[in-house]
N, C-alpha and C positions, 0 to 999 in steps of 0.2 A: 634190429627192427625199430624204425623210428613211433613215437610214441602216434602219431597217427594212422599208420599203420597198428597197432597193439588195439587201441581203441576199435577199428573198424573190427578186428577179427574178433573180437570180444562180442561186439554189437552182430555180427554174425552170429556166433555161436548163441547166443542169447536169445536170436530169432528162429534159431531152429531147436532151440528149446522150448521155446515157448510155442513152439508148432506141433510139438508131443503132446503138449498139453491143450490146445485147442485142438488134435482130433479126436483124443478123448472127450472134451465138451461136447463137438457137436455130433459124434454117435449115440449121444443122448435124445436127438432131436431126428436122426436120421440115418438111414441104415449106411454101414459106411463102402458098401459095395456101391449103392447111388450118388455117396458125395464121391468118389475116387472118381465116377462115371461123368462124372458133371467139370471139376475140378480138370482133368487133363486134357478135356476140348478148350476151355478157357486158355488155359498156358498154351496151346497147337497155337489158338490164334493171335496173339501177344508173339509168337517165337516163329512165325510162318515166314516171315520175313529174311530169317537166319537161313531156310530150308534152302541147300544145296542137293543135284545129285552127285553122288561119286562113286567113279565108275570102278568096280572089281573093289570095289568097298561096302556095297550095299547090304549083302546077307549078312553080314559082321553088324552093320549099325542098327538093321531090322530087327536081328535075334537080340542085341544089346537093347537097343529101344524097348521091347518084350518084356525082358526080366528087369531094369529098371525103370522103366517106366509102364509098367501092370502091375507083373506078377508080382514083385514086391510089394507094390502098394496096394493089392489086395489081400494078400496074405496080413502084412503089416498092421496095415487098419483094422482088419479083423478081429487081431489077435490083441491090440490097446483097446478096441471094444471091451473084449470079454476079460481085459484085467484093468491094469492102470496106466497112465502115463510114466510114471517113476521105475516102476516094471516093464516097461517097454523100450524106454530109452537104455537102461542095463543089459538088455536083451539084445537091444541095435547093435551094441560093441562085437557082438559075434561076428559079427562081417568079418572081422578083421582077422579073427582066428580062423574059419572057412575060407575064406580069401586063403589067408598062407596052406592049409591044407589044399587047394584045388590046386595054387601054383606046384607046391614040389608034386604030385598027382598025372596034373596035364603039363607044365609046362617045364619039370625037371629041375625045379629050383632045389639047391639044398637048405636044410634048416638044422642049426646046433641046438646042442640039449639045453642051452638054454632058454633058446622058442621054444622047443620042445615042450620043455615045464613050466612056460606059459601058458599053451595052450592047453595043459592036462589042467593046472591054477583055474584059470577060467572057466573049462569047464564043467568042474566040481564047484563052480561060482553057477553055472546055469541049471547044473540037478537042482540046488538047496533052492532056487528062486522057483521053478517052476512047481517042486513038493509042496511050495506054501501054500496052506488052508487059504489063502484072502479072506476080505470082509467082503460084505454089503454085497453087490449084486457078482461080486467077480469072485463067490465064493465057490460055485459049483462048476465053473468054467476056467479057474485058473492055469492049469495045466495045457486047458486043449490051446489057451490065450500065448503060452508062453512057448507051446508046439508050431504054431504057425505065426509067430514072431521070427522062429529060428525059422522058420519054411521062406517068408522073406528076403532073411539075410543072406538062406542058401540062392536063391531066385536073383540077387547084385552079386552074391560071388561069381554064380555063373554067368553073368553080365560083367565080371569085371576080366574073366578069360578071352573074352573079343575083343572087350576094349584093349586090350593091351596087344592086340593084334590087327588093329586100326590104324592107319595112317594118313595124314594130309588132313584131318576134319578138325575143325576149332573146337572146343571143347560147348560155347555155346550153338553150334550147329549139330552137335550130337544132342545136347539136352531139345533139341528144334525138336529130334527126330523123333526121342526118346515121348519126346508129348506126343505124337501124330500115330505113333503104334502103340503108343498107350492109352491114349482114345479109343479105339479100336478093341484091346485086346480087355480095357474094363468095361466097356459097354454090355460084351458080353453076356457074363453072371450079373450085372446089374439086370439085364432085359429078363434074363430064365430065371434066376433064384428069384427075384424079389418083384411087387407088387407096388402100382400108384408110386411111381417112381417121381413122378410130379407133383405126390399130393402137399409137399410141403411147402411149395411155393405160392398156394392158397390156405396156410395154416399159421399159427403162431409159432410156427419155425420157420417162417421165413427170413425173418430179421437176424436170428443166430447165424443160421445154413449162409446167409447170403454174407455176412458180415468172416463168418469163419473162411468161406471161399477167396475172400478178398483177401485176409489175411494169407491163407498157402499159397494162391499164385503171385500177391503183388511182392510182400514179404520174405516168405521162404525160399521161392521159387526165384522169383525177377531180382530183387535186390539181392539175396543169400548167395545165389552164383554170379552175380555179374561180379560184387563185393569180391567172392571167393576168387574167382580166378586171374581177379585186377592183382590180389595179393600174392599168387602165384608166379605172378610175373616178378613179384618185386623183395620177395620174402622168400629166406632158402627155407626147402622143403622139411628140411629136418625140423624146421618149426611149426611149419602148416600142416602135418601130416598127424602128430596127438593131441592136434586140437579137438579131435571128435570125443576126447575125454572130458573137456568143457562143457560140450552141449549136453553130454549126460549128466554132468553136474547141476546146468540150468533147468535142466525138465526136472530132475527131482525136486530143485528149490521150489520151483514154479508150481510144481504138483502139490506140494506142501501146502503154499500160501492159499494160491488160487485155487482146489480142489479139494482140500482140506484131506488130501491120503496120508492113511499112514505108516509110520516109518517100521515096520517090523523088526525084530533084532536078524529072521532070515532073511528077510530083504537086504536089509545093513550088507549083514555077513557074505548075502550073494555077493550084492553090488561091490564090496568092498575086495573078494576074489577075481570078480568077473575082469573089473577096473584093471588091479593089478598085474590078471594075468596079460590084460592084453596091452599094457602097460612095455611090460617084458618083451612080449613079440616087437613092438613098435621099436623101441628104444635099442634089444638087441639085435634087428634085420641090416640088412643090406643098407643101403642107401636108398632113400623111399624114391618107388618108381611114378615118376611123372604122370604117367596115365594111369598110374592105378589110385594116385591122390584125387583125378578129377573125375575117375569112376565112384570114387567113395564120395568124393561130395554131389557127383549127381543124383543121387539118391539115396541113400541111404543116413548119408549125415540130416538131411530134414528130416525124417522121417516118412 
């Protein structure tokens, strides 16, 4: 990998770490069922331009559009509300163990015991993380925080079963689609659940709301995958595919600095099982499959 290539995936990784930690900021300011609702019409119309149809591909990119572009990112947001961003970006690595569990499942993949005992590693990395008391306001909600973190991850695993059953679509014409049904499908629970879905753009959250918005679509969203998949082209997979252990490394730093959370020894000890186990799955699989690297960076790797 030439050093400019190294820098850019770094500079990726860095911006979608830093975008765990700016949706915990601004669920401070605004429920995050309304920013996810406001947020995906933005990137529709930035990505409308990509939108193809394709034919006897559609219900694959529909129901994938769904789960990574909604359901995750209502679950997800939800779930960094009600804890931290350092605990949520740890949490995000689950994809990757559900991910291997849905393929050998649906799609008959096998897995050796030494995935195997990554994914048991990791998951006895998600009990100790989700049992934690927390502090401050994500004291009484940790648990349900770190339940619907994993509801998420499960929400792109099963987004990443179509994708891999998709053919002919660019990878930024899928993320097109992924904003267009996922406009739609978080509008939803923003309209029923929640209230003054507007009020904050005549408030003192407007500056944050509006400022954090710019940063998920122009940043995470525009720049994160265009960046991502330019490298894709040009960087073998076996490098671009544990890089999502990066991003979880910048959201906790990030969490640290800028959020001032902190570091518990069960945190540590999750994060530092979770990592691992999925470390193992990564490093002892197959040859990482092409479409399921650009399922995981369509969503899930920003958060």
């Amino acid at each position: 990998m030439k050093p400019r290539e190294a820098l850019l995936l770094l500079a990726v990784c860095a911006a979608w770490g830093l975008h765990m930690v700016i949706v915990k900021f601004v669920t401070g300011h605004v429920s995050p069922l309304v920013y996810v609702a406001f947020r995906m019409p933005i990137l529709a119309l930035i990505l409308a331009p990509l939108l193809r149809w394709y034919p006897g591909q559609m219900h694959r990119v529909l129901i994938a559009g769904a789960c990574f572009g909604g359901i995750n990112y209502i679950f997800m947001f939800s779930g960094i509300a009600l804890t931290n961003a350092s605990m949520g970006s740890v949490l995000a690595e689950t994809y990757v163990i559900i991910a291997t569990i849905f393929s050998v499942v649906f799609l008959g993949e096998k897995v050796g015991w030494k995935r195997i005992s990554g994914i048991g590693v990791a998951l006895i990395g998600v009990l100790i993380i989700a049992t934690a008391e927390g502090d401050g306001e994500a004291s009484q909600n940790f648990a349900l925080g770190a339940l619907l973190i994993v509801l998420g991850c499960t929400a792109e695993a099963t987004g990443a079963i179509f994708v891999k059953k998709i053919d002919g679509v660019t990878p930024l014409g899928l993320l097109a689609w992924m904003a267009v049904v996922g406009s739609v499908v978080c509008f939803v629970p923003a309209a029923l659940l929640t209230d003054n879905q507007f009020a904050w753009i005549s408030s003192d959250s407007f500056t944050p709301v509006t400022l954090s918005l710019l940063y998920s679509v122009l940043v995470a969203s525009v720049f994160g995958h265009t960046s991502y998949y330019w490298l894709l082209k040009r960087v073998p997979l076996s490098i671009i595919a544990p890089s999502g252990l990066l991003i979880t490394l910048f959201a906790v730093v990030f969490g640290v600095l800028l959020l001032g959370e902190e570091l518990t020894i069960r945190l540590i000890l999750g994060a530092l099982l979770v990592v691992s186990g999925v470390g193992v799955v990564l490093v002892r699989g197959a040859k990482p499959d092409r479409k399921q690297v650009i399922a995981s960076a369509a969503a899930g790797s920003e958060g």
